[in-house]
N, C-alpha and C positions, 0 to 999 in steps of 0.2 A: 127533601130537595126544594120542595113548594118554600118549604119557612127563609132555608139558606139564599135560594132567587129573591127572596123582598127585602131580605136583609144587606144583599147588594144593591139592589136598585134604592133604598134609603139610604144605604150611605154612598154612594156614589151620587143624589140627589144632595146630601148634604154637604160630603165635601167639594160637590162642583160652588155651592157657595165660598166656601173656608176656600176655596183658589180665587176667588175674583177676590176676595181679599185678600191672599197671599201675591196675587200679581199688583195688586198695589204697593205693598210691603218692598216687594222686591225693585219695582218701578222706582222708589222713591231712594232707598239703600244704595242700591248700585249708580244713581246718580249724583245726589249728595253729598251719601254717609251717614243717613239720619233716619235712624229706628222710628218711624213713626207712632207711637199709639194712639194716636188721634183716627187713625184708619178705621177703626169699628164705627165711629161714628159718624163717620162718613155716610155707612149703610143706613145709619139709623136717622138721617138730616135724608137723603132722596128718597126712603122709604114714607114716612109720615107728607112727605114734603107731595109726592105721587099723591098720597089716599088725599091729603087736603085741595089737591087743583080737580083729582076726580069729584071729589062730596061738592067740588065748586060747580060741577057740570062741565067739567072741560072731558072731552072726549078721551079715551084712555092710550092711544097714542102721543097724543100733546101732551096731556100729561105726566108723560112718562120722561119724552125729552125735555121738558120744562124743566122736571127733576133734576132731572142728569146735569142741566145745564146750570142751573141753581146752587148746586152741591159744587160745581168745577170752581165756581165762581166764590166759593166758600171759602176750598181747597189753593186757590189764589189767593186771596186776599188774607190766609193765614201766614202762606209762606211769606209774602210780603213785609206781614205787619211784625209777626213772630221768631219766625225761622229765621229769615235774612238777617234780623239784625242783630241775631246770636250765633252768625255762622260761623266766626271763630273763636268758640266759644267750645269747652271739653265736651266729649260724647257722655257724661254724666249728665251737664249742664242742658244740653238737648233734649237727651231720654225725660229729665224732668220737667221741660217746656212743653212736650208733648201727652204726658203725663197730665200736665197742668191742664191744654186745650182738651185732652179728653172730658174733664171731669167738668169744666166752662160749657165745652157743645154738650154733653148731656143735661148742665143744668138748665140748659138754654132750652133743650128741646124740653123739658118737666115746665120749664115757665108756658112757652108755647101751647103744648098740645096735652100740657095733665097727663096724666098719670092713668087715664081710660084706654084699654086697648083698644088697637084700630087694625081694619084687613082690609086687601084689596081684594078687589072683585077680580076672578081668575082672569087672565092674561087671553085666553083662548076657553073657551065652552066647550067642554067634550067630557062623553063618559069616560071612565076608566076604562083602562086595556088590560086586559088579560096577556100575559108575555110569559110562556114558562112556569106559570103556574102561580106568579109575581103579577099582583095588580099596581099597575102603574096610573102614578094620576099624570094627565094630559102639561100639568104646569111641569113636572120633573122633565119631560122631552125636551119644555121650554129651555129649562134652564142648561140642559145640555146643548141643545142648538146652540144657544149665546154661548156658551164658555168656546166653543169650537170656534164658531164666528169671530169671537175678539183673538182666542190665539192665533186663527189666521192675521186678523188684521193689523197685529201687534208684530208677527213675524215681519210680514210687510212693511211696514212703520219704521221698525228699529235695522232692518238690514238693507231697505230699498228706496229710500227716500232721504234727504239731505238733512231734514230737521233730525230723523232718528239715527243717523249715522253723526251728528253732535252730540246729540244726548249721551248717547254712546261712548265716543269721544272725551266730552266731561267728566265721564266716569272712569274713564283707564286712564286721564293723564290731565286731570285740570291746567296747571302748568301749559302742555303743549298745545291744548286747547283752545286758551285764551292767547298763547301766541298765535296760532291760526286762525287766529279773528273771532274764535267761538267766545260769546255771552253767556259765563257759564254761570251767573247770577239769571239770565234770563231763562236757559236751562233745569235751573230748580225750581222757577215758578211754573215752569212748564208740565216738571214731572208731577208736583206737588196739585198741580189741575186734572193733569192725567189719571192720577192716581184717586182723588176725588170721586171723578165720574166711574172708575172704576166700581169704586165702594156704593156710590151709588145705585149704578144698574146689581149689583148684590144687593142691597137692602130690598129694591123692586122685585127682583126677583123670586125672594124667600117668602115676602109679604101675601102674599096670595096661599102660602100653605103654613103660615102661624100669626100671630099676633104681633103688631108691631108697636112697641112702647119706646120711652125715650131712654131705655135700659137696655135696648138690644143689642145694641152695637160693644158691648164690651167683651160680650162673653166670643160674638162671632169673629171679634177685633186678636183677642186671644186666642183663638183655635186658628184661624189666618197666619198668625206668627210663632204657631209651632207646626203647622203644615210649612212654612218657608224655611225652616229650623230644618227640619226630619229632611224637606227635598232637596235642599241646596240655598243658600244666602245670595249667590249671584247666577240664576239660571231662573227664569222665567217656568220654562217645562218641568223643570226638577222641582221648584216650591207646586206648581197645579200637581204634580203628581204625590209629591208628599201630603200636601191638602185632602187629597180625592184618597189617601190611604189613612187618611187621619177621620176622615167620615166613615171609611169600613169601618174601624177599629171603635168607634162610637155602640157605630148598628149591632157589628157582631158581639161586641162585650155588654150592652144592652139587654141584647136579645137570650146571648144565654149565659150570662154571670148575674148582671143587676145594674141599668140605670142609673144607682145611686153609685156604682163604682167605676162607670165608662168613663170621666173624666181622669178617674186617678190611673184609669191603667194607660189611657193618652199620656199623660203625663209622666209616667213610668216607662213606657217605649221613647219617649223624647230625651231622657235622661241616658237609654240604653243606647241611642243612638250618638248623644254625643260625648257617650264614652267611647264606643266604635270607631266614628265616622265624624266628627266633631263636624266637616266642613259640607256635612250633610248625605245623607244616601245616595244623591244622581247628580252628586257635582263635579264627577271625574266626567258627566258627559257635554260639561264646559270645555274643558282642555285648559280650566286655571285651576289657579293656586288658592287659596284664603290667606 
């Protein structure tokens, strides 16, 4: 029971990351229509981007928003320069644009920060906890605070406020949108920032319990969009909980099959599911359609 408690608390540590990059994923799809795979790198530009304002002496607060704020601004001026001006352009022609800035920001960060791994200094100072027989480290609580944090503040956003009731808007009916005055070019630079800083505070968050290189963002960029896969394409809740089941299926097939095969049996359940469930596992508790 002791082994099975740490193998949920890892993977519920790790897939709470794969959902701040699966609500980017999702963020950016349902308002667009554009599979980003630039989103790993996201994590991997505010991660490195953190360690370098801290190593600068900037206090580790400031730093962290710095980050975040750094990366949105990234996430802007892609959509801008990239996206926008391919937006009527095939969902082939996209996937491969995105495609393209993944492989651009990762070289960007290998020019940058080399190829030496770099960590942040923990988020909060505290021994391990004993929980159940599962020693928990002090940054996993972190990282679940924030993932709860941001879905509140995301629920609030999208269903209580004007801005996110456009974004909204943009995304069920562009057409009727932009006859209701909605800027839904302004709209996808909006998500495309949103989603940014998302990826962001994910790269921050992870950085404290492994190594951050200019090569991380791919692999967390792909486990994010088979956690959005397995929970639902247009549900927020459905892709975190798909995520957070895609981190089990890590730890537990790790733990007692073999590390060398947890990615293929992820990636076997991903297949099973959209022979099943194509429009995903928890997307009937949208009330839509795909």
């Amino acid at each position: 029971m002791d082994l099975i408690m740490q193998y949920i608390v890892t993977g519920l540590t790790v897939g709470s990351i794969y959902a701040l990059i699966a609500i980017g994923f999702v963020t950016i799809y349902n308002i667009t229509g554009v599979l980003n795979f630039a989103q790993g790198e996201f994590a991997m530009i505010g991660a490195l981007t953190c360690i370098t304002f801290v190593n600068a002496g900037l206090p580790m607060f400031i730093s962290i928003v710095l980050a975040i704020v750094a990366t949105a601004i990234i996430g802007f001026a892609i959509e801008r320069t990239a996206i926008s001006q391919a937006r009527n352009s095939s969902v082939m022609n996209l996937i491969v644009i995105t495609v393209g800035l993944s492989i651009f920001l990762k070289g960007l960060g290998l020019i940058i920060w080399g190829t030496y791994p770099k960590q942040l200094a923990p988020i909060i100072r505290m021994d391990p906890i004993n929980f159940m027989g599962a020693v928990i480290n002090p940054q996993s609580i972190v990282i679940f605070i924030v993932l709860a944090i941001l879905l509140f503040v995301l629920y609030v956003f999208f269903d209580k406020t004007y801005i996110g009731s456009a974004l909204k808007a943009s995304e069920k009916n562009p057409r009727a949108a932009r006859l209701m005055g909605i800027n839904t070019k302004t709209m996808s630079a909006l998500a495309f920032t949103l989603a940014a800083a998302l990826g962001a505070i994910a790269g921050i968050m992870i950085s404290p319990l492994t190594d951050a290189t200019y090569e991380m963002g791919f692999l967390i960029g792909i486990k994010g969009f088979v956690g959005m896969v397995i929970g639902g394409m247009n549900n927020i809740s459905g892709a975190v909980m798909g995520a957070l089941l895609v981190g089990l299926l890590e730890a537990f097939s790790g733990g007692f099959v073999s590390t060398f095969y947890s990615d293929a049996i992820t990636f076997l359940v991903l297949i099973v599911v959209l022979f099943l469930k194509p429009n995903g596992l928890f997307a009937r508790a949208t009330g839509e359609r795909v």
